[in-house]
C-alpha positions as CSV (number, residue, x, y, z in Angstrom):
1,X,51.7,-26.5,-38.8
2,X,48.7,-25.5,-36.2
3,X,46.9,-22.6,-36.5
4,X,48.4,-21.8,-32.6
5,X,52.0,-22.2,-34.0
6,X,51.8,-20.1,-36.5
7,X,50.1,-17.4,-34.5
8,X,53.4,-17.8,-31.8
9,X,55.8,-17.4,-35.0
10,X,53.8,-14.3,-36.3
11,X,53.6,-13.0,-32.4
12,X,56.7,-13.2,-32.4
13,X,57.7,-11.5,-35.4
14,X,55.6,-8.3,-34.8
15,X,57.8,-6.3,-32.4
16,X,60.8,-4.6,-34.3
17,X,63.8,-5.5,-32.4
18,X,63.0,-9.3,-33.1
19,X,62.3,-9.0,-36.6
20,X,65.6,-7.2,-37.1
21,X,67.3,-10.0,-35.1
22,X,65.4,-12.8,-37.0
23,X,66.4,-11.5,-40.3
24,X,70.1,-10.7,-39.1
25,X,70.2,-14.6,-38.1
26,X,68.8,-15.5,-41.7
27,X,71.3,-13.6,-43.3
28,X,73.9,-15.0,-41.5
29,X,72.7,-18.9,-42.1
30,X,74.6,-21.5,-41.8
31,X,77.1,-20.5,-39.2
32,X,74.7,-18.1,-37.2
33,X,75.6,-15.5,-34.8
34,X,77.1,-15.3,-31.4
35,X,74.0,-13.3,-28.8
36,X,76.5,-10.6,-28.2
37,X,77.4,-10.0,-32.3
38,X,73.5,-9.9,-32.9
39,X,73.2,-7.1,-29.5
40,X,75.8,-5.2,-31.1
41,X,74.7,-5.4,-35.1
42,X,71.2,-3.6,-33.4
43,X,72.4,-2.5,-30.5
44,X,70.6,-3.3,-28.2
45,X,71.7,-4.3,-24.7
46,X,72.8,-7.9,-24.5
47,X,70.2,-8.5,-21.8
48,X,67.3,-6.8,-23.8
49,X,68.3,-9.3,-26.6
50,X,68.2,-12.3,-24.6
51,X,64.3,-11.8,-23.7
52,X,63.7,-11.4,-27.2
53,X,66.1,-14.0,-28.5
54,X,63.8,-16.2,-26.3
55,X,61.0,-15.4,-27.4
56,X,62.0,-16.3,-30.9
57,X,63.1,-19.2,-29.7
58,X,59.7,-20.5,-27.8
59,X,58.3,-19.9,-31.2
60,X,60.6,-22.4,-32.4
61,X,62.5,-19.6,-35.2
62,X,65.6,-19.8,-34.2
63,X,67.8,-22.3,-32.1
64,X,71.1,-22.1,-29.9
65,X,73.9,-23.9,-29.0
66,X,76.6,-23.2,-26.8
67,X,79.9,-23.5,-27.7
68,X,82.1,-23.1,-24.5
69,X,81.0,-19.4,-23.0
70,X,79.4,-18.6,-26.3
71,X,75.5,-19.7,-27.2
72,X,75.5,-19.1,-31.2
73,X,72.3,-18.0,-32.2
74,X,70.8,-19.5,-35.8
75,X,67.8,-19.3,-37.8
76,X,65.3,-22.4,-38.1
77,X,64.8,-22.3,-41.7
78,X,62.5,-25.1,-41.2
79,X,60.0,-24.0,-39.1
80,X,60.5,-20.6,-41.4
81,X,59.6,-23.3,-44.3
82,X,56.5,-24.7,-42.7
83,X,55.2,-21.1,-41.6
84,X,55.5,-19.8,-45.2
85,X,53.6,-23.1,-46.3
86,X,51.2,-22.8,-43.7
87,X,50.5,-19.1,-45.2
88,X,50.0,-19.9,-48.5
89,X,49.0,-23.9,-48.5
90,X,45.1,-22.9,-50.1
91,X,46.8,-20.1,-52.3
92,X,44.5,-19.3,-55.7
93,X,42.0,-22.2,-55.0
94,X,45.2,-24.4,-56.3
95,X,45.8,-22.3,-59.7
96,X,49.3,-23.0,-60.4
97,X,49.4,-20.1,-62.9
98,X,48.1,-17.8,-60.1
99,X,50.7,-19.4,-57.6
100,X,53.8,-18.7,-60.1
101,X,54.8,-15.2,-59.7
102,X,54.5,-15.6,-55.8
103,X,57.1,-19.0,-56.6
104,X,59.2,-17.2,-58.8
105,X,59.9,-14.2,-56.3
106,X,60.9,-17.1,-53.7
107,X,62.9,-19.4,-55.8
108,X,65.9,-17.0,-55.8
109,X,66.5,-16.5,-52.5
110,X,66.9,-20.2,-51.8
């Protein structure tokens, strides 16, 4: 990942109503969310949501797909992958003991 990619994730990331949406669509990986189920879980008007579902997606963390009149909204735990890696690819001057604990609180989760 380039620095300027990482900067558009993290961009994107600072404003509240797309960090709430972000991690509604990572708890709700695989399948994902309809745009309207993710308006109502914050409520937020749908077309509020849609500007900042798009800005999430230019950042490339999350995707849609329509499916008929529905566009399903996921998380792209890839690019998620590569922006965490990004973050901490020089952690502790490559000190694997110093590395575990921040390993250990993401093992987990995945």
């Amino acid at each position: 990942m380039e620095n300027d990619s990482a900067i558009a994730a993290l961009a994107a990331l600072a404003q509240s109503t797309r960090l709430d949406a972000f991690r509604l669509l990572v708890r709700h990986e695989p399948a994902g969310l309809p745009a309207g189920e993710v308006a109502r879980a914050l409520g937020v008007p749908q077309n509020t949501l849609s500007v900042h579902l798009a800005t999430l997606a230019r950042a490339g963390l999350v995707r849609s797909e329509r499916r008929s009149r529905v566009i399903n909204y996921r998380a792209d735990l890839d690019q998620v992958k590569e922006l965490a890696l990004f973050l901490v690819k020089d952690c502790c001057g490559g000190d694997a003991a110093l590395c575990a604990p921040l390993i250990a609180e993401l093992t987990p989760c995945c």
